[in-house]
PAFIFI-297383 format. One line per field, with one value per residue (C-alpha): residue number from 1; residue in three letters; x, y, z. Coordinates in steps of 0.001 Angstrom, whole numbers, plus 500000, padded with zeros to 6 digits. Example, Ala and Ser with C-alpha at 12.3 -4.5 7.8 and 13.67 -1.06 7.14 Angstrom:
<atoms>
n: (1|2);
res: (ALA|SER);
east: (512300|513670);
north: (495500|498940);
up: (507800|507140);
</atoms>
This chain:
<atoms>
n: (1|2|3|4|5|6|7|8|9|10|11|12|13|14|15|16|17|18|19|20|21|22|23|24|25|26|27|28|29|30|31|32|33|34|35|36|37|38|39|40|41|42|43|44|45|46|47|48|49|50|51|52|53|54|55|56|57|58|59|60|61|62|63|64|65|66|67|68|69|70|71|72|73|74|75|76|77|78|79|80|81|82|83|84|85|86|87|88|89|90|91|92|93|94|95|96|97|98|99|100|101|102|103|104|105|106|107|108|109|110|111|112|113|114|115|116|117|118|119|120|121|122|123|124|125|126|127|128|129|130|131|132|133|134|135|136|137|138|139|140|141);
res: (UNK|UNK|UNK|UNK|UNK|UNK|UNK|UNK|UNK|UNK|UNK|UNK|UNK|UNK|UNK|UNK|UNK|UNK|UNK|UNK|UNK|UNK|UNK|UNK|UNK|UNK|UNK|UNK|UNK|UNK|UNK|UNK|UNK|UNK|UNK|UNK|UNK|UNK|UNK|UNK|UNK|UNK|UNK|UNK|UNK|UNK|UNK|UNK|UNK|UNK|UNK|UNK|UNK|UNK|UNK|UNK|UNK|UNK|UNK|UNK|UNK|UNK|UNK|UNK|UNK|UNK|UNK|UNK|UNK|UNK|UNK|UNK|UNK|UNK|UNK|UNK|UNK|UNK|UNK|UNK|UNK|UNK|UNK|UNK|UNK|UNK|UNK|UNK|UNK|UNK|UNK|UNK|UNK|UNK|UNK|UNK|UNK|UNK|UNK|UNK|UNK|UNK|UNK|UNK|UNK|UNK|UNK|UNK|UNK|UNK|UNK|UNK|UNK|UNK|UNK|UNK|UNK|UNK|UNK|UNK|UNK|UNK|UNK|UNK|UNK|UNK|UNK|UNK|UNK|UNK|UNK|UNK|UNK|UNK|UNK|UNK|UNK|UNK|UNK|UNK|UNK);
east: (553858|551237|550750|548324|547414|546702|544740|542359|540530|540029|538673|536881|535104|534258|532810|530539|529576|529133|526573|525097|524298|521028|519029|516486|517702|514860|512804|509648|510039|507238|508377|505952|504793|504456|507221|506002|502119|503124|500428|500705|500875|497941|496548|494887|492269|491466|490862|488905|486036|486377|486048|482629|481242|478732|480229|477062|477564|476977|475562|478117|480943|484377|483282|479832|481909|485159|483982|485347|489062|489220|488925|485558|484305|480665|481186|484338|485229|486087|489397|490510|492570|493243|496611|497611|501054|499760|501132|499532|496408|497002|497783|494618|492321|494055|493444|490237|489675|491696|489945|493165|491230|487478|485304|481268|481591|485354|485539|482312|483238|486612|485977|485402|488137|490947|494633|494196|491196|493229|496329|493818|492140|495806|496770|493902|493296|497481|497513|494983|495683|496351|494862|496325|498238|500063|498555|502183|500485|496687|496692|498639|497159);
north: (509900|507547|504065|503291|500213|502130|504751|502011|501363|505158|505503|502736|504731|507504|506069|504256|507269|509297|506588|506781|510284|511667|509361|510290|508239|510031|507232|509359|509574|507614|505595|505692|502588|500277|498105|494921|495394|496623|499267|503012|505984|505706|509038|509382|512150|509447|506860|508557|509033|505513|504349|506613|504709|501986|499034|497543|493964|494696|498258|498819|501279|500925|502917|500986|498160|499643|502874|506187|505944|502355|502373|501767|498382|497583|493815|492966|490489|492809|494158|497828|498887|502499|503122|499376|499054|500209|497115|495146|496746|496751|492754|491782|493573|492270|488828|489085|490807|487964|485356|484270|485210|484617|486641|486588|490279|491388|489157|490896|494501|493927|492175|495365|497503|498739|498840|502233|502467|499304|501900|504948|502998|501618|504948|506335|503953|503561|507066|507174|507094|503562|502257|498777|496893|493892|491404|491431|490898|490390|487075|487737|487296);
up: (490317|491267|490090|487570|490136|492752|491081|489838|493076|493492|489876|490354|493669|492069|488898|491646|493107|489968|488914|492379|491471|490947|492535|495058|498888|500370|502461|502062|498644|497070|493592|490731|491021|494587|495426|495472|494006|490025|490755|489381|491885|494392|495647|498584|497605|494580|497017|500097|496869|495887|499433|499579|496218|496564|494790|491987|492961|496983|497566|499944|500111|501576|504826|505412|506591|507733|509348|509373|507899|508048|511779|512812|511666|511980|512862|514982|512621|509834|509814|510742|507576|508382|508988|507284|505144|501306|499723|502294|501286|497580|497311|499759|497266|493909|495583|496045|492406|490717|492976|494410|497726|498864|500970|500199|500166|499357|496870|495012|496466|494688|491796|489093|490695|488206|489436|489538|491927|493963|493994|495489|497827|499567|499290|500984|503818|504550|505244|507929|511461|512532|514922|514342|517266|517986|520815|522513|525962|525177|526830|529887|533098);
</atoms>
């Protein structure tokens, strides 16, 4: 016979795991909306045509000043975003939509993009090839 104290902690364990089940632990799996941005789904598809549409306010598109998949800046001060972390990508250009970040031209570029379009264009340029690095070593001698 076992003891209704000792059968608690194994009840206990399997209610735990029968909650647990169901759920997606796939790493790849993407959620429905981005962890940390409150953005819907992003596709990349979506966002590669956004990134080819000249915004109204500067005539430029996405690719005029990042290059070819984010990569290929035409001024070396603008960033390469191909390849960068979606929600990274997602919060820079709500910041500069909502103002809480200033560029002459981001800031413009940005400022009549839904959360949707915001959500395609992370999607897009995060799943680019990167081409990103960090400067571990660019100033030794």
């Amino acid at each position: 016979m076992i003891r209704p104290v000792r059968a608690l902690p194994v009840l206990v364990l399997v209610g735990l795991l029968a909650a647990c089940g169901g759920q997606s632990h796939d790493p790849e799996a993407q959620p429905a909306r981005s962890s940390s941005a409150g953005l819907p789904s992003g596709t990349a598809d979506a966002g590669e045509q956004a990134a080819n549409v000249k915004s109204a306010a500067t005539g430029q598109t996405c690719i005029d000043c990042h290059g070819a998949g984010g990569n290929v800046p035409i001024d070396p001060t603008y960033p390469k975003i191909g390849g960068q972390f979606r929600d990274y990508l997602a919060h820079s250009l709500q910041a500069y939509r909502d103002g809480d970040r200033e560029h002459a031209l981001m800031s413009q570029q940005a400022a009549g993009l839904s959360d949707q379009q915001i959500a395609d264009l992370a999607a897009y340029f995060a799943a680019q090839p990167s081409q990103l690095r960090d400067l571990r070593g660019a100033h030794d001698r």
